[in-house]
C-alpha positions as CSV (number, residue, x, y, z in Angstrom):
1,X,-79.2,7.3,14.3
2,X,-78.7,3.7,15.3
3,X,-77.2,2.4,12.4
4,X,-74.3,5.6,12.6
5,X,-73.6,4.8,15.9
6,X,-72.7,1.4,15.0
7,X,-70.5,2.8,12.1
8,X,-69.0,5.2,14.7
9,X,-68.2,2.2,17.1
10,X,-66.8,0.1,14.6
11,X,-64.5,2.7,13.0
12,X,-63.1,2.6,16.6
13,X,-62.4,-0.7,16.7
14,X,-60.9,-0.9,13.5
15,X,-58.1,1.6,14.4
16,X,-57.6,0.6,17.9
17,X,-56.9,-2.9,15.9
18,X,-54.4,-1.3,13.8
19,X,-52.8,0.8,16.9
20,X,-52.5,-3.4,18.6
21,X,-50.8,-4.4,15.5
22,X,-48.5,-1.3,15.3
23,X,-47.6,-1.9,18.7
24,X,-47.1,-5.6,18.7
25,X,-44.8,-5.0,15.6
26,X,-42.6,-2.6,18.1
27,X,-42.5,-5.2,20.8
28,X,-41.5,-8.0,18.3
29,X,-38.6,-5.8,17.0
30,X,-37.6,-4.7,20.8
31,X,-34.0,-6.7,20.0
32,X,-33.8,-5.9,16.7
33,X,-30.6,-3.6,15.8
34,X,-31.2,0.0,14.8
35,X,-34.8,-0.6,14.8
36,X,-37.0,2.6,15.3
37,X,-40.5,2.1,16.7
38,X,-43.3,3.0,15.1
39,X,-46.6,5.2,15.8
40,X,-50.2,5.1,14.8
41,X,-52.0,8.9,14.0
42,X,-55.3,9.1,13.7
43,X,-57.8,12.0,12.5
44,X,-62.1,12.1,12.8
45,X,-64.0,12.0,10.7
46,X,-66.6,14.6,8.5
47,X,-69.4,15.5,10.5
48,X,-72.6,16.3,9.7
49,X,-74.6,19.3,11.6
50,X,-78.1,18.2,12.8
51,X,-80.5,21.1,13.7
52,X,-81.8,21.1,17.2
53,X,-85.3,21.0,16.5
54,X,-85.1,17.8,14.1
55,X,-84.1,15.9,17.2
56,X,-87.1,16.6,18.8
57,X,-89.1,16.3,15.5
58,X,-90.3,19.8,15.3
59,X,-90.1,22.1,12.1
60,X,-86.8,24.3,11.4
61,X,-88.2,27.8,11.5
62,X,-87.5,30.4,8.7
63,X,-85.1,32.6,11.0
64,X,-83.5,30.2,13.1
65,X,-79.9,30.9,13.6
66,X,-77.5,28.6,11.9
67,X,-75.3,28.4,15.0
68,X,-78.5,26.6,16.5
69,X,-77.1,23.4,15.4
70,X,-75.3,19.8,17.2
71,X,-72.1,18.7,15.2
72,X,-72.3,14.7,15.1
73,X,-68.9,12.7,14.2
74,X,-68.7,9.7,11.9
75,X,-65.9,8.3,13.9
76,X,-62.2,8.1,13.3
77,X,-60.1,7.0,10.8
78,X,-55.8,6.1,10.6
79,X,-54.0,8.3,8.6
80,X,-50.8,6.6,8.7
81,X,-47.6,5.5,10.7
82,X,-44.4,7.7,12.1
83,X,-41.3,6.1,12.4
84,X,-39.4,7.4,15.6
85,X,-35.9,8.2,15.3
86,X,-35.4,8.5,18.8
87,X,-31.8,7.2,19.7
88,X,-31.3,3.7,20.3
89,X,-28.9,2.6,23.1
90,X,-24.9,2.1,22.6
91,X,-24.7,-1.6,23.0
92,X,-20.4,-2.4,23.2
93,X,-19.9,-5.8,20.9
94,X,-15.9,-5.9,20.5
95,X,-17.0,-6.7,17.2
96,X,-14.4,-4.5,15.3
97,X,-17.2,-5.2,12.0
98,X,-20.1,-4.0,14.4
99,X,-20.0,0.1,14.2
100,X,-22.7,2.4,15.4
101,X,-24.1,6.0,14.8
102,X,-24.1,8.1,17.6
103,X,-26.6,10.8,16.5
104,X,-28.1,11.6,12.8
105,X,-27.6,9.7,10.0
106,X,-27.7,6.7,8.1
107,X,-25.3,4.0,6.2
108,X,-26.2,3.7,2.3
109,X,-26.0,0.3,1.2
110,X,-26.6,-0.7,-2.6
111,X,-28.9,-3.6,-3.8
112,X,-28.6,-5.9,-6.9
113,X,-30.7,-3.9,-8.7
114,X,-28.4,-1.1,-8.2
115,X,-30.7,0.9,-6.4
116,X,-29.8,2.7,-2.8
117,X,-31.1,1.6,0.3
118,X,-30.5,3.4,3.9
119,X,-30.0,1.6,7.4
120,X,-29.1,2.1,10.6
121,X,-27.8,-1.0,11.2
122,X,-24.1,-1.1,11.7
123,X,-23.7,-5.1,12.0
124,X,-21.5,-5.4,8.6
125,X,-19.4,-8.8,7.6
126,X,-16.9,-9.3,5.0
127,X,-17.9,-11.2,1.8
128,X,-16.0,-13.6,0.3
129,X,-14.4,-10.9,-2.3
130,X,-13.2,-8.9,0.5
131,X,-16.2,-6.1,0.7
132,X,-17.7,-4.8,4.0
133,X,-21.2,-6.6,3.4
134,X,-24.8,-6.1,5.5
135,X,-26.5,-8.8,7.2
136,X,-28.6,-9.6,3.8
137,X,-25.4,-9.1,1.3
138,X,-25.7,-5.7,0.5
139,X,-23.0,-3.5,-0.5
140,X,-21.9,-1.3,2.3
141,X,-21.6,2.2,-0.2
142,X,-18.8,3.4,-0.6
143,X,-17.1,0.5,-1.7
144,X,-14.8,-0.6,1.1
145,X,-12.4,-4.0,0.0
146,X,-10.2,-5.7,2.4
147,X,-7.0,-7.0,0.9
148,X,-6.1,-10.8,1.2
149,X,-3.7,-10.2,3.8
150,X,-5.9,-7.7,5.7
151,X,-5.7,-9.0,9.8
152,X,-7.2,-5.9,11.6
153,X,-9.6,-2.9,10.6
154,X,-9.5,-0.2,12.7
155,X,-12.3,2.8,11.9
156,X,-12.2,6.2,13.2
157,X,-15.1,8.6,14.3
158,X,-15.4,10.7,11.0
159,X,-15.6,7.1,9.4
160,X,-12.1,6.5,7.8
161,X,-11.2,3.2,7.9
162,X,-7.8,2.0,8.2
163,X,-6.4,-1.4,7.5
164,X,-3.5,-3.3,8.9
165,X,-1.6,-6.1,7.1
166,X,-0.2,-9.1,8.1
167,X,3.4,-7.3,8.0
168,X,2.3,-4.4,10.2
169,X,1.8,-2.2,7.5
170,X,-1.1,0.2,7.3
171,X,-3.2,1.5,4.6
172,X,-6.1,4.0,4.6
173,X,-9.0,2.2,3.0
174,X,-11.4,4.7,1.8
175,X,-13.7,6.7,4.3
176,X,-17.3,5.7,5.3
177,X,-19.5,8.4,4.2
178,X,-23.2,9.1,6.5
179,X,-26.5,10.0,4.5
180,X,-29.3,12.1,6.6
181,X,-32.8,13.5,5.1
182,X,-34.6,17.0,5.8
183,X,-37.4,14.3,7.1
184,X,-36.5,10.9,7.8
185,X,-40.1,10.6,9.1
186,X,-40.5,10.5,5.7
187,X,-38.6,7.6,4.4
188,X,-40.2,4.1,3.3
189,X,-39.8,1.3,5.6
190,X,-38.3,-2.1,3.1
191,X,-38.1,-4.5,6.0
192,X,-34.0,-6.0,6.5
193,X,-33.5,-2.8,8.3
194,X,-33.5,-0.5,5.0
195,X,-35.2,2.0,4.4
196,X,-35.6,3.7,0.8
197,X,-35.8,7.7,0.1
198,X,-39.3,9.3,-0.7
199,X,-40.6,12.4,-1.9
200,X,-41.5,13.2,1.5
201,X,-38.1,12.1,2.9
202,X,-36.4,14.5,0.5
203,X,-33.3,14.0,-1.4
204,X,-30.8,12.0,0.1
205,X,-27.7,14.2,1.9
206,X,-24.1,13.4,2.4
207,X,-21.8,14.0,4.9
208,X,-18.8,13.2,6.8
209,X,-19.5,11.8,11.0
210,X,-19.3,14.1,13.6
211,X,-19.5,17.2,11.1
212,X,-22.2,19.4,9.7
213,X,-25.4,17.8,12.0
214,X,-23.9,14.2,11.0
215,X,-23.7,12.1,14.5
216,X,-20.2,10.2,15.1
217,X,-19.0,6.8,14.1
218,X,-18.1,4.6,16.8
219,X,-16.3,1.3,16.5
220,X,-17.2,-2.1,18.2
221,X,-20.8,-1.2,19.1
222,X,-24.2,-1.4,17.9
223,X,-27.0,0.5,18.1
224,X,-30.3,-1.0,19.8
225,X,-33.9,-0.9,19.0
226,X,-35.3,2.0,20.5
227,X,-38.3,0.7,21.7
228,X,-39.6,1.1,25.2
229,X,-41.3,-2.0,26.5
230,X,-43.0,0.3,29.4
231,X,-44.1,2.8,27.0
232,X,-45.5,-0.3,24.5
233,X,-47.2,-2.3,27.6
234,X,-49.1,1.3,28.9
235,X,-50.4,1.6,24.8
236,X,-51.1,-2.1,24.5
237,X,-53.5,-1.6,28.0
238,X,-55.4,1.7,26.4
239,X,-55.6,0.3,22.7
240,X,-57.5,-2.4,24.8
241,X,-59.4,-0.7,27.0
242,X,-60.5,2.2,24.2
243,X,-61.5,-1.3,21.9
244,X,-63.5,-2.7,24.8
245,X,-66.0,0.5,25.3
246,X,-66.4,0.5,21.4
247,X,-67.0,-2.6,21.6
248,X,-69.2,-2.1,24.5
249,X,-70.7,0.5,22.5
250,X,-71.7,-2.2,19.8
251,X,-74.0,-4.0,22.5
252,X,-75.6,-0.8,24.1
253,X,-77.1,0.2,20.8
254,X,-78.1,-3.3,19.9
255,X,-80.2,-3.4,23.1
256,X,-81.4,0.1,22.1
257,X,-82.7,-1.3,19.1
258,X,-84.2,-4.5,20.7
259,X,-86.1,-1.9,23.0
260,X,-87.5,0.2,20.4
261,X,-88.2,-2.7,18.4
262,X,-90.1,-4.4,20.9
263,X,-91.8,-1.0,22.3
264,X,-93.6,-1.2,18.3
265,X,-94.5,-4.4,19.0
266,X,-96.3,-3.4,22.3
């Protein structure tokens, strides 16, 4: 009994471990753009069903009813961690390269490898070839090259981007297309802000902004991290507290032990 007990206690300090360090990740990332915090689920554990009359050492009798019985737990056990899409707040740049997504939706960027990544980070540069970059280099997709006499970029909501030349003359670019998923619970975090499609994401689908559940485009902003530092602080205090009375747990059943121990002795 002792010695599951113990397990129990320490199964609880395992995940209330993980729940600090999924929390601490979300504070870290409070400034980061686009970032959506995460949250730790847990399930218990099997349990095993102890008859009453084994606890007081007695024999089971022949028709005693199976409902005469005390479920004990094992513990609990993480299963894994939700990404919250919540939206982030609208945060005004002037940056005519910084755009933001005002409801569902990502940006699909493309990687060396030629694989497709997904982010909601709308802080894009221009490379030295001209194309609408991310932070890390990555191909904003699709395609979008500014000419060598390019001075101004002006997009609209549904994502079309104009461009204005140095003799006033304007030129529609191409049109920045949005990606959403069934589940974007779903999708793999990469780090950089990307995120890559799974099997539980579902297929990747595309759309224009501001049509068909897509959210709208807007120019000169950024989206935030949509982490609550009240929210985080209150789950910080009762991941601590809930590790303290496992842990507290931990040194009642050591003296337990130290008692019977010592009553054998006697």
């Amino acid at each position: 009994m002792a010695t599951r007990s113990l397990r129990t206690a320490a199964s609880g300090m395992y995940a209330q471990q993980l729940n600090i360090e999924v929390i601490s990740n979300n504070i870290a990332n409070m400034n980061t753009t686009g970032f959506k915090k995460n949250k730790a689920e847990f399930q218990d554990l099997m349990y095993q069903e102890v008859p009453v009359n084994s606890l007081s050492g007695s024999t089971v009798g022949i028709n005693q009813s199976s409902s005469n019985k005390i479920q004990i737990g094992n513990g609990v056990q993480p299963t894994s961690t939700q990404k919250i899409f919540k939206q982030g707040d609208m945060q005004p740049t002037s940056n005519p390269m910084d755009i933001a997504i005002q409801g569902q939706g990502f940006f699909q960027v493309s990687k060396p490898d030629g694989t497709f990544s997904y982010t909601r980070d709308g802080s894009f540069k221009v490379n030295g070839e001209g194309k609408i970059v991310t932070s890390s280099g990555y191909l904003l997709e699709p395609d979008i090259t500014l000419s060598d006499d390019t001075v101004s970029i002006a997009i609209g909501r549904d994502g079309t981007v104009e461009l204005t030349d140095s003799s006033g003359g304007k030129s529609v670019a191409d049109q920045i297309q949005l990606v959403r998923f069934l589940n974007p619970g779903g999708l793999k975090a990469l780090g950089d802000n990307l995120y890559a499609e799974t099997e539980s994401s579902g297929i990747p689908i595309f759309g224009t902004s501001g049509t068909n559940g897509f959210g709208e485009i807007h120019q000169g902003f950024l989206e935030m991290s949509n982490v609550d530092i009240v929210e985080e602080m209150i789950a910080m205090i009762t991941a601590q507290r809930a590790y303290e009375i496992n842990s507290k747990t931990v040194q009642t059943v050591e003296e337990m032990m130290t008692m019977a121990n010592n009553l054998k002795r006697g």
